[in-house]
VOKOL-727106 format. One record per residue (C-alpha): residue in three letters; x, y, z. Coordinates in nm, 3 decimals, decimal comma. Each point is the difference from the previous one (the first is absolute). Example, Ala and Ser with C-alpha at 12.3 -4.5 7.8 and 13.67 -1.06 7.14 Angstrom:
<nodes>
NODE residuo       u       v       w
NODE     ALA   1,230  -0,450   0,780
NODE     SER   0,137   0,344  -0,066
</nodes>
This chain:
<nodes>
NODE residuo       u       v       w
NODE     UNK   2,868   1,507  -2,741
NODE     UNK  -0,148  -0,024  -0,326
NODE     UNK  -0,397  -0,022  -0,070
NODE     UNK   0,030  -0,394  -0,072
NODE     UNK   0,186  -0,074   0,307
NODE     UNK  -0,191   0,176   0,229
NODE     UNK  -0,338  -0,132  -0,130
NODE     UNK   0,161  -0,360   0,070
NODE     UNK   0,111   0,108   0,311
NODE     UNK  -0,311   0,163   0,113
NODE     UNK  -0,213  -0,315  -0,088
NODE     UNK   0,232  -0,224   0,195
NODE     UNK  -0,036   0,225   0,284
NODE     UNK  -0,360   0,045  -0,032
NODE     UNK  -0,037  -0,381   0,028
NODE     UNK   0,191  -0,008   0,293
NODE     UNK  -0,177   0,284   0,152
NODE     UNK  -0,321  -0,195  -0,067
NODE     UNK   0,080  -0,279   0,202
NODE     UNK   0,105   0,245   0,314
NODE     UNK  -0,368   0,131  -0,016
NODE     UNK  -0,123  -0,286   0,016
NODE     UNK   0,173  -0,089   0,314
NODE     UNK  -0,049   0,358   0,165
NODE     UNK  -0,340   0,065  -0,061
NODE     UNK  -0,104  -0,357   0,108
NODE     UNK   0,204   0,088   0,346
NODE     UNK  -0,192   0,320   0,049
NODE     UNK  -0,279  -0,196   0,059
NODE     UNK   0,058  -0,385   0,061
NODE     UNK   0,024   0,063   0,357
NODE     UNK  -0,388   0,118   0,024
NODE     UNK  -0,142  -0,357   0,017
NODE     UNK   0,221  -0,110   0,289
NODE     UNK  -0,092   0,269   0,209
NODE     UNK  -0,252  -0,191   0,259
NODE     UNK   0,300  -0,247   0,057
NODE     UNK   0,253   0,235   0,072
NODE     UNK  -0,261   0,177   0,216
NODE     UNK  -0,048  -0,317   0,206
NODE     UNK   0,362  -0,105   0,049
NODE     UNK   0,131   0,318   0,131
NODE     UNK  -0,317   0,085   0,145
NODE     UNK  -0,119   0,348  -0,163
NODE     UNK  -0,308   0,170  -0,116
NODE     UNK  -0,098   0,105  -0,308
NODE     UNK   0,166   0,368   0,034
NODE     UNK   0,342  -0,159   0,103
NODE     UNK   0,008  -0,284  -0,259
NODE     UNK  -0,074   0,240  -0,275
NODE     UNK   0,329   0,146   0,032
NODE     UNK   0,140  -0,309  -0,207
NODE     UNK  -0,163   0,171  -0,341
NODE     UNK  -0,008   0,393   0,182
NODE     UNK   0,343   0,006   0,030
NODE     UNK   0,105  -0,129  -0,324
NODE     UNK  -0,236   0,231  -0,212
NODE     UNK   0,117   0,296   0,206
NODE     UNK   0,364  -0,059  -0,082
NODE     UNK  -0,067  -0,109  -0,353
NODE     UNK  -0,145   0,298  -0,112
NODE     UNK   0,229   0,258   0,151
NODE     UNK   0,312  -0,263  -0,128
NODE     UNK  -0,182   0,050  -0,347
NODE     UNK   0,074   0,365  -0,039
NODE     UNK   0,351   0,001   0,181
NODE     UNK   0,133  -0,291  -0,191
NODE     UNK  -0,136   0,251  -0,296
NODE     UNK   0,151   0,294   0,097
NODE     UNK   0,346  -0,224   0,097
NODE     UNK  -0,009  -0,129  -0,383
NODE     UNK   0,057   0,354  -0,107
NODE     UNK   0,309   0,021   0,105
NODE     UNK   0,151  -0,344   0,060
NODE     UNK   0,019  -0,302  -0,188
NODE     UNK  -0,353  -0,218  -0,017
NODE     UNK   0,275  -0,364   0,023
NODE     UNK   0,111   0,117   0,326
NODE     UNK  -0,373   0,149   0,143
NODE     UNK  -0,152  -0,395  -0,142
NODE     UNK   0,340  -0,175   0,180
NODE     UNK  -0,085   0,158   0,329
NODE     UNK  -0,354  -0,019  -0,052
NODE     UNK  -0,036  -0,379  -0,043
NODE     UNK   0,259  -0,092   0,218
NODE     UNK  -0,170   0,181   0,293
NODE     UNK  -0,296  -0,144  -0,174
NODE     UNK   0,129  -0,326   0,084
NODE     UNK   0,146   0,076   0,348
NODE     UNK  -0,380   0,098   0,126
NODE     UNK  -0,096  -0,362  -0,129
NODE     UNK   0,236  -0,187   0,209
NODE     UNK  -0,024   0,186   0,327
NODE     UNK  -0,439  -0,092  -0,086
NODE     UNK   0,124  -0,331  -0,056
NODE     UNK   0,190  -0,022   0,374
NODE     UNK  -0,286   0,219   0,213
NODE     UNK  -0,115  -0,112   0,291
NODE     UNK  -0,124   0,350   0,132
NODE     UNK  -0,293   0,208  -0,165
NODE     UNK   0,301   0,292   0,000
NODE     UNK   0,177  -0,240  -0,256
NODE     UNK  -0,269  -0,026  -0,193
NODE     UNK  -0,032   0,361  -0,050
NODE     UNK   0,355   0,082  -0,022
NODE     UNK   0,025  -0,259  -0,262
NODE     UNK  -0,305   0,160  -0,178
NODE     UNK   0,182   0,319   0,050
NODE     UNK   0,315  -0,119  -0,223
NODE     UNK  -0,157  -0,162  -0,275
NODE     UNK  -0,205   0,324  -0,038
NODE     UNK   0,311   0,223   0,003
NODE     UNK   0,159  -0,284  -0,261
NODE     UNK  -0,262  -0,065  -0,238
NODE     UNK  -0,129   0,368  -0,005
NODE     UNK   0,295   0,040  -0,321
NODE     UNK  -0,226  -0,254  -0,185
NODE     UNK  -0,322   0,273  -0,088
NODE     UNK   0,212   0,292  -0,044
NODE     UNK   0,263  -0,181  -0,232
NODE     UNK  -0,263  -0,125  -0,166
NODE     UNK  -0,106   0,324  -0,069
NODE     UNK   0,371   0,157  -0,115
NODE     UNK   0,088  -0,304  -0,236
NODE     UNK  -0,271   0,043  -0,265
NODE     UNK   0,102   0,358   0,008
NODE     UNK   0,401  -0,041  -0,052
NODE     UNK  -0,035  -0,322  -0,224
NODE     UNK  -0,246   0,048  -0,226
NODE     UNK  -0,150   0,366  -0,221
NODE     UNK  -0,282   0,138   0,023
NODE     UNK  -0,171  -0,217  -0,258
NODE     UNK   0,085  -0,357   0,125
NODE     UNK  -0,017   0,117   0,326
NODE     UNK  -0,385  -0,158   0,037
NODE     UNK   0,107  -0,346  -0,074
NODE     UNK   0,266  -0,033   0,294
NODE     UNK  -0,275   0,182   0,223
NODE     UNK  -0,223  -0,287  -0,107
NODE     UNK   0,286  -0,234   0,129
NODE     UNK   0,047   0,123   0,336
NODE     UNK  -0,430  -0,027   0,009
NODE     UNK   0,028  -0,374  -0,059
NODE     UNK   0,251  -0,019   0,300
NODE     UNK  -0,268   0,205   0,215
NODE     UNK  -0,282  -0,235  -0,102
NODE     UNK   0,128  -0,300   0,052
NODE     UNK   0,135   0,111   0,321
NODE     UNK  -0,392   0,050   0,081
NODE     UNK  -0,096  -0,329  -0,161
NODE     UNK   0,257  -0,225   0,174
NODE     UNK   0,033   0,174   0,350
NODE     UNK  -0,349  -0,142   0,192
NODE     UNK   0,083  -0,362  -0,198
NODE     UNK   0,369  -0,011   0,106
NODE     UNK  -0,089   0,144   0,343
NODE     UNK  -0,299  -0,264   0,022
NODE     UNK   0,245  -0,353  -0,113
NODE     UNK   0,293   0,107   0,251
NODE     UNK  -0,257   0,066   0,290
NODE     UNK  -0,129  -0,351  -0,082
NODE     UNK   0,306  -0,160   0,052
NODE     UNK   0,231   0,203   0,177
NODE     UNK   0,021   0,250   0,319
NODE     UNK  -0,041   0,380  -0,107
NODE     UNK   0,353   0,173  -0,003
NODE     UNK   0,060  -0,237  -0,314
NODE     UNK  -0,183   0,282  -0,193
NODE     UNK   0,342   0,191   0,093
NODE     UNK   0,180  -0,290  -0,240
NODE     UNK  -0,163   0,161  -0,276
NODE     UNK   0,157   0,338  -0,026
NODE     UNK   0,370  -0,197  -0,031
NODE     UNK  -0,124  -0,099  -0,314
NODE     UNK   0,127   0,402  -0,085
NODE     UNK   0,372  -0,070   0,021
NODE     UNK  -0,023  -0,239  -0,313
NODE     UNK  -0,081   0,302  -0,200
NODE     UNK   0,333   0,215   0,152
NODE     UNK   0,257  -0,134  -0,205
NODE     UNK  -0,213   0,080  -0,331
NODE     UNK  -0,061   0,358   0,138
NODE     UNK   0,390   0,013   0,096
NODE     UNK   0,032  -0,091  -0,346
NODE     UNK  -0,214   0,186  -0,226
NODE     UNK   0,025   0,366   0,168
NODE     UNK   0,249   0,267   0,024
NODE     UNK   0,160   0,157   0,248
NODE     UNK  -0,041   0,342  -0,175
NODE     UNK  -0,117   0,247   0,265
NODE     UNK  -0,265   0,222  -0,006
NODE     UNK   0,032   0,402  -0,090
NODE     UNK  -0,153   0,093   0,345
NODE     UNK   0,234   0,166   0,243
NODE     UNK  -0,039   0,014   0,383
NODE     UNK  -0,262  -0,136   0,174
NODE     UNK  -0,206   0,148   0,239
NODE     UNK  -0,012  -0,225   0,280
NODE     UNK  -0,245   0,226   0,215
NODE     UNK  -0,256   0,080  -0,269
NODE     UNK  -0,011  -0,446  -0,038
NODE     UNK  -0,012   0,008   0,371
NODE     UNK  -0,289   0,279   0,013
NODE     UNK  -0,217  -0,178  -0,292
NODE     UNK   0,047  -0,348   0,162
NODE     UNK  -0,113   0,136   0,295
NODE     UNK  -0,322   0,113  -0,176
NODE     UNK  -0,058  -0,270  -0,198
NODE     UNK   0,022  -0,211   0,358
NODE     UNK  -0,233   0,215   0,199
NODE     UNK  -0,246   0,020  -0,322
NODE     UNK  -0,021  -0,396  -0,042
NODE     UNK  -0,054   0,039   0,376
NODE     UNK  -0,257   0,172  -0,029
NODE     UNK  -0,204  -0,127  -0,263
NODE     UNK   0,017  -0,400   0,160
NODE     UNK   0,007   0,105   0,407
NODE     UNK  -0,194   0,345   0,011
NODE     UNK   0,104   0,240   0,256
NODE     UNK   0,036   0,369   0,007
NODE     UNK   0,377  -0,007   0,118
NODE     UNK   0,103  -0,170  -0,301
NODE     UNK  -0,179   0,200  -0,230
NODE     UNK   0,097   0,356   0,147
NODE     UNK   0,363  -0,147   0,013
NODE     UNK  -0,025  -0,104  -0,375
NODE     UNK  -0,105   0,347  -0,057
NODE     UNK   0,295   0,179   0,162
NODE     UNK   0,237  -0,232  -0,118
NODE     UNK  -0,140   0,063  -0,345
NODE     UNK   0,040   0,360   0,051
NODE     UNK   0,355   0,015   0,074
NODE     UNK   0,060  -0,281  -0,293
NODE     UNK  -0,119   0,293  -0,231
NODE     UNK   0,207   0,236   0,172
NODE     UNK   0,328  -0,207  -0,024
NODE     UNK  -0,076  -0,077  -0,390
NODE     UNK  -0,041   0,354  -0,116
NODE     UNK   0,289   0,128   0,245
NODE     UNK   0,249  -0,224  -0,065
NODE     UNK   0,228   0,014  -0,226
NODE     UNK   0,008  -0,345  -0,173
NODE     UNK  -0,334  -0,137   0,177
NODE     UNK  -0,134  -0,373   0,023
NODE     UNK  -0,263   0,120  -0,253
NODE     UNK   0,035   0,269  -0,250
NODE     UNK  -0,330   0,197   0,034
NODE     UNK   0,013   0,071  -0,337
NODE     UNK  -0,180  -0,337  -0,038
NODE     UNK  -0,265   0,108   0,117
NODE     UNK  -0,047   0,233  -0,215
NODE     UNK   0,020  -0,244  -0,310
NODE     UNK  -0,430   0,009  -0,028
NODE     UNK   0,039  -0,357  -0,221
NODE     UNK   0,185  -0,161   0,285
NODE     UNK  -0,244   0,112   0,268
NODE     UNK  -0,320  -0,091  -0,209
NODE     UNK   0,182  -0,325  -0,058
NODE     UNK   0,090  -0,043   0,335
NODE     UNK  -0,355   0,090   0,135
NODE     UNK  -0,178  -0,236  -0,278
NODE     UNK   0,253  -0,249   0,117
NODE     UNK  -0,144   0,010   0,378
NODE     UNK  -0,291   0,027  -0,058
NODE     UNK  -0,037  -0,364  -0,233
NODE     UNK   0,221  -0,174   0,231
NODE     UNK  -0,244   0,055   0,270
NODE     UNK  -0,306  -0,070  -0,226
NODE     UNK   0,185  -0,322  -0,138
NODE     UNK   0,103  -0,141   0,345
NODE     UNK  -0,327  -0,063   0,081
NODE     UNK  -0,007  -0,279  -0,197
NODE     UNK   0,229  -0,194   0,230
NODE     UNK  -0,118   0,144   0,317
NODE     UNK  -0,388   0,006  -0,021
NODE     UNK  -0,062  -0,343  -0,209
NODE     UNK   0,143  -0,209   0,231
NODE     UNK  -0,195   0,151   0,285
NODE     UNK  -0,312   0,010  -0,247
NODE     UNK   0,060  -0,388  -0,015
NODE     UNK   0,053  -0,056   0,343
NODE     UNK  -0,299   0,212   0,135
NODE     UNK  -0,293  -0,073  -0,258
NODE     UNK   0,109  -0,301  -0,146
NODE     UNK   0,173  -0,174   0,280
NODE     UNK   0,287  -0,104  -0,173
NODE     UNK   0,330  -0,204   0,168
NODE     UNK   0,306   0,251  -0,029
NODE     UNK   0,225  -0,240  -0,160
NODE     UNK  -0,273  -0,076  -0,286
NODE     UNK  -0,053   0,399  -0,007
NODE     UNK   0,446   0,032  -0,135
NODE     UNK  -0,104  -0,264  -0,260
NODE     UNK  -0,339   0,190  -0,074
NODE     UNK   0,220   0,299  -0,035
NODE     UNK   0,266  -0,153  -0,260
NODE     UNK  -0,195   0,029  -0,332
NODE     UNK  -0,005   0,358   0,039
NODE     UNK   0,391   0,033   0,065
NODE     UNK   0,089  -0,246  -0,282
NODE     UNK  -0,177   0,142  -0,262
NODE     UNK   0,174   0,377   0,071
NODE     UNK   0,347  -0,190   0,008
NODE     UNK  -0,101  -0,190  -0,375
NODE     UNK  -0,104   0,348  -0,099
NODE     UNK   0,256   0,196   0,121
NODE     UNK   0,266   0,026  -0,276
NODE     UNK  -0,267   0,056  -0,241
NODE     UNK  -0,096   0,301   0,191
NODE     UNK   0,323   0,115  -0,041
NODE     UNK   0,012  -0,034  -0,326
NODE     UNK  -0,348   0,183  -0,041
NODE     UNK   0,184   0,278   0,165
NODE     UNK   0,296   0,047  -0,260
NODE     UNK  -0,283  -0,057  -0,321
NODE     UNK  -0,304   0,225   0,106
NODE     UNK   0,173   0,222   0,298
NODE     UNK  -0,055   0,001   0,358
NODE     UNK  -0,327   0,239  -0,037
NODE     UNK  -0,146  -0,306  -0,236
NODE     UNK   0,085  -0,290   0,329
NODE     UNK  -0,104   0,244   0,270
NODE     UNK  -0,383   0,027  -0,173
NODE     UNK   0,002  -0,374  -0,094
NODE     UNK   0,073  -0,094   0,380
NODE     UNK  -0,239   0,277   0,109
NODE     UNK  -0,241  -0,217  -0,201
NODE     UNK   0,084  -0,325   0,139
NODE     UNK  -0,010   0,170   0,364
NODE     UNK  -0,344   0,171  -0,031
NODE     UNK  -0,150  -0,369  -0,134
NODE     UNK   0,166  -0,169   0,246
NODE     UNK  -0,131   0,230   0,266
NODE     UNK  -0,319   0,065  -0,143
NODE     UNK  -0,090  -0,381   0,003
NODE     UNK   0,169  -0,063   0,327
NODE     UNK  -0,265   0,270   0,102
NODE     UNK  -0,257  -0,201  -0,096
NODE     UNK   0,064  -0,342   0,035
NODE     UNK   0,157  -0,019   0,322
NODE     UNK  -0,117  -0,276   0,237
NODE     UNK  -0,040  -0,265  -0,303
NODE     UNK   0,196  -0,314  -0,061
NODE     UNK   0,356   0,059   0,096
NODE     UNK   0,091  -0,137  -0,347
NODE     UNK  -0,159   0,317  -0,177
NODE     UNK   0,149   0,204   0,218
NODE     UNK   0,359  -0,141  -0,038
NODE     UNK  -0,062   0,017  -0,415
NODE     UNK  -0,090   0,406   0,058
NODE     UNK   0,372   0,064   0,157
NODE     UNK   0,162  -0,112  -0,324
NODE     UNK  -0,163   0,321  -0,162
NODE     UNK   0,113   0,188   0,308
NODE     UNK   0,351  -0,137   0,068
NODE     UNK   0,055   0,032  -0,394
NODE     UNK  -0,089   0,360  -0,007
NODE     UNK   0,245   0,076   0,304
NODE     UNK   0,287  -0,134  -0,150
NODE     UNK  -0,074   0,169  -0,319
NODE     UNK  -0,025   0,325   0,224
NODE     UNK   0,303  -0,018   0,163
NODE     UNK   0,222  -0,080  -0,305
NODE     UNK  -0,184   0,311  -0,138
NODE     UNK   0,041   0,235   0,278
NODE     UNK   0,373  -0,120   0,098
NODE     UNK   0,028   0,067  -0,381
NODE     UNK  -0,115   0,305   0,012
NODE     UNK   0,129   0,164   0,365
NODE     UNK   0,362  -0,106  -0,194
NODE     UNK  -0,002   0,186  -0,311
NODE     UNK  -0,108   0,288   0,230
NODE     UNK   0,351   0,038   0,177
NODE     UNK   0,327   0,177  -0,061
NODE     UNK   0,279  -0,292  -0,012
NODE     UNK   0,109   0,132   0,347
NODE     UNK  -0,294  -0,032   0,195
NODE     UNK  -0,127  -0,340  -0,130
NODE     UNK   0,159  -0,194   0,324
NODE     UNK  -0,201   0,163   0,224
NODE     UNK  -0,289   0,111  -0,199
NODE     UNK  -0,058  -0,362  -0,044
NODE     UNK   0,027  -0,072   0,347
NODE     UNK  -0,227   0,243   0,084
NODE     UNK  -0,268  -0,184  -0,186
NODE     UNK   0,063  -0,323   0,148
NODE     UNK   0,010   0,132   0,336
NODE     UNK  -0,374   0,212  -0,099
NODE     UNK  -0,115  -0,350  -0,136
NODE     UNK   0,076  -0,150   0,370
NODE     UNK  -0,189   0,326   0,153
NODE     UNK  -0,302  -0,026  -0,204
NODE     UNK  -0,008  -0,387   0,103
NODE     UNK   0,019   0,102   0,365
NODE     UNK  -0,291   0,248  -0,050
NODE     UNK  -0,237  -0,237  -0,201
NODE     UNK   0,042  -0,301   0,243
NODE     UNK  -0,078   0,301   0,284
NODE     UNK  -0,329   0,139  -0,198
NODE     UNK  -0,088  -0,371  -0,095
NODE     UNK  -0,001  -0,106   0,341
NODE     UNK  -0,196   0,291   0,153
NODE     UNK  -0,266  -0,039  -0,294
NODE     UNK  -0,027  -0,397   0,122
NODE     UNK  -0,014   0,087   0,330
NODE     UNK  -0,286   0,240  -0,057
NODE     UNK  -0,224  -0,210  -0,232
NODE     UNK  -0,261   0,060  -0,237
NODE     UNK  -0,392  -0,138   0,064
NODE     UNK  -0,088   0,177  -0,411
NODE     UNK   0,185  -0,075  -0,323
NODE     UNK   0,039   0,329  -0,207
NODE     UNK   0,018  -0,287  -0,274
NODE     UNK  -0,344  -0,123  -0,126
NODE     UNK   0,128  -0,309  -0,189
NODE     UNK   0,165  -0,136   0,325
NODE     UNK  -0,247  -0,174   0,218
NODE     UNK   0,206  -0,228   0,218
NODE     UNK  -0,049   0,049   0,359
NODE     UNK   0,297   0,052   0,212
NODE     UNK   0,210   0,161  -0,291
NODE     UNK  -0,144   0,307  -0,039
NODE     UNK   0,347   0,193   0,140
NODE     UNK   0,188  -0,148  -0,216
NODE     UNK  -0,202   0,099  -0,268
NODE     UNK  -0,026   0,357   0,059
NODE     UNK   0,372  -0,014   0,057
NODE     UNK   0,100  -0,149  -0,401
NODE     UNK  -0,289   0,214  -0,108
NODE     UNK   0,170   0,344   0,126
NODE     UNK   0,357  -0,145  -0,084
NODE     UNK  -0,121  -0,014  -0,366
NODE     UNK  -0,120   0,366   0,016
NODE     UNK   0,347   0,054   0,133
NODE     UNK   0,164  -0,135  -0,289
NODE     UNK  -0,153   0,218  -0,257
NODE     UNK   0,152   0,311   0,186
NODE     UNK   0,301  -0,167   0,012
NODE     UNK  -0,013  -0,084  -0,391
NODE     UNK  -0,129   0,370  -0,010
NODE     UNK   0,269   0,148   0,164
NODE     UNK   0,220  -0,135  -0,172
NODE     UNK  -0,134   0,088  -0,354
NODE     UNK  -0,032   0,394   0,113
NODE     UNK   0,421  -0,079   0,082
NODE     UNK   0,083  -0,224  -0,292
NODE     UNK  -0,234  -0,085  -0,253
NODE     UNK  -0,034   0,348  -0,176
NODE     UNK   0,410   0,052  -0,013
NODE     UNK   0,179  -0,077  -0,327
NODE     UNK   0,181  -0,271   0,213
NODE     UNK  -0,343  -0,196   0,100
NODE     UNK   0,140  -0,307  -0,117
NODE     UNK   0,289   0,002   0,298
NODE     UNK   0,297   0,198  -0,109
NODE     UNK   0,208   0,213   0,214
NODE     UNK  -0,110   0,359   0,038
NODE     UNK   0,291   0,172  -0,182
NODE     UNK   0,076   0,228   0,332
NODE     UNK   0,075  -0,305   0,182
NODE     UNK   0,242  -0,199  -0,272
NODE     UNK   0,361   0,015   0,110
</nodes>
């Protein structure tokens, strides 16, 4: 395929792939809302009804790094056919259930379906686009993830005014329009892996299961089981002969600082979406369905900016976006810190510089984590970071919650004086600490190297 056609080709499919995001990030959390009313009419508490969003984050993140690893060797058409047709299949039994065991099983599928989405959306940048357009197709596949955000509590909020629950199941059909273009626009080239190792996937699911476990539920017997299990995935990847994950990755020191930068800002960044609302709700008594609009200035503004992040990216480097949104986060943080408890309003216009400086972030670091792999290892080293970025969400939301739980009666910020938010100020005040190291870290790894603008480290070009 020559340069020309495959730039065509890769923007046709990055426009599709847009629209996809949109659909499966909205699902992964357009069920949160309805909640209380599936709680009532099947008559569970809070521990049982939270299964509806436990179960699908648990199987989306492990489905992340296998549909990864699977793209290595076999053709991404086929992985996205089966993936949005089972997709599709969870959305129709949600659509029929009458049992809280349909619910979940329907949950179930659309996670194992729509779990192709994040880690094709990591591989197609890669194959379609080099090294130095690569930013701008990142910055695509951002807008999809941002207006996903934006339009999931609004969409969630009209259908619930006019329509029973399991409609939010009708959305996720919407998928199968994209197929044919998918069907259409990819090969069915395979990949160069060779066997794989069904046990060591078994062994790391297992892990990943017992870790996410952990981290939401507490328990000792889930976290000494996580441990053992990840003690004989080790053993199975450096004993066998073609194993799930080549340990050699971990040895590539750019990939793990990326990877580790990576966790950490997804877990600084999701507090955005996970402590504002309750910031709203608790100290400014706000109604839940005006809290998704108060929430949609934020998430519009990172999908408008999104491309020209991208494009940032491929002009001034990766090492250039990841400072700017370092920036944006520490401001954002920093007057979150201090202004906390004031008119909602204020507080909605401070998540624009927040939400902004994510999105730049994670077109920087997905930029960066790329160039960092050999061709053959860029299915599942890709996957791998999508299924880290699900883990540090799980652990944020955990420490979050415990930090809420405990309180705070003294702000460690002086410029905050509004009574009843002083947590949640020492919270955004340490996250913006915590960004610094992160930008930090990431300097010692990448700024100083000839390649601080993004390119590959040459050990890792294939």
């Amino acid at each position: 395929m020559s340069t020309a056609v495959q730039k065509t080709t890769g923007d046709k499919i990055m426009r599709v792939l847009a629209f996809t995001l949109v659909i499966s990030v909205m699902n992964a959390s357009i069920f949160n809302i309805v909640l209380p009313q599936i709680s009532a009419e099947f008559h569970l508490n809070s521990a049982q009804v939270s299964w509806v969003a436990s179960i699908y984050m648990l199987v989306y993140a492990i489905g992340s790094v296998i549909y990864g690893k699977l793209a290595d060797k076999y053709p991404l058409k086929r992985l996205i056919t089966f993936g949005l047709t089972v997709f599709a299949l969870g959305s129709v039994i949600g659509l029929s259930a009458t049992a809280y065991w349909m619910v979940i099983l329907a949950r179930g599928f659309q996670a194992v379906g729509s779990s192709v989405i994040p880690a094709a959306a990591m591989i197609i940048p890669i194959r379609f686009f080099p090294p130095e357009t690569r930013g701008r197709a990142l910055g695509i596949s951002a807008i999809g993830m941002a207006l996903g955000n934006a339009l999931g509590p609004v969409l969630s909020g009209l259908i619930m005014s006019v329509a029973d629950w399991r409609w939010l199941f009708c959305l996720s059909l919407l998928t199968l329009v994209t197929l044919p273009f998918y069907r259409k626009l990819l090969d069915d080239k395979p990949g160069t892996a060779g066997k794989i190792d069904a046990w060591g996937g078994a062994l790391l699911a297992g892990t990943v299961s017992l870790l996410l476990l952990s981290i939401t539920n507490g328990g000792w017997i889930t976290v000494i089981s996580g441990i053992v299990l990840l003690g004989l995935f080790i053993l199975r990847i450096l004993k066998a002969e073609e194993p799930f994950i080549q340990p050699r990755l971990f040895l590539n020191k750019h990939y793990v600082t990326g990877l580790v930068v990576s966790l950490i800002i997804v877990g600084l960044g999701f507090s955005l979406s996970f402590l504002i609302p309750q910031l709203m709700s608790h100290v400014n008594h706000i109604e839940p369905g005006m809290i998704g609009f108060m929430m949609v200035p934020g998430a519009a503004a990172s999908a408008m900016m999104g491309l020209r992040g991208g494009r940032l990216a491929d002009e001034k480097g990766n090492s250039f976006l990841v400072y700017l949104a370092s920036a944006l986060l520490f401001i954002s943080f920093v007057l979150l810190s201090s202004l906390s408890g004031t008119l909602p309003a204020l507080v909605s216009a401070l998540l624009i510089f927040g939400n902004v400086g994510m999105t730049f972030m994670q077109i920087a670091l997905s930029n960066t984590i790329s160039r960092s792999l050999a061709r053959d290892q860029v299915g599942v080293g890709m996957g791998l970071m999508a299924m880290m970025n699900f883990i540090g969400i799980a652990s944020s939301s955990a420490i979050y919650s415990k930090l809420l739980d405990n309180g705070a009666t003294v702000t460690w910020n002086p410029f905050n004086l509004y009574e009843g938010a002083s947590v949640y100020s020492n919270i955004y005040l340490g996250l913006a600490v915590l960004v610094l190291a992160s930008a930090g870290i990431y300097f010692y790894r990448f700024g100083r190297a000839p390649e601080a603008a993004g390119t590959t480290p040459r050990k890792a070009e294939a």
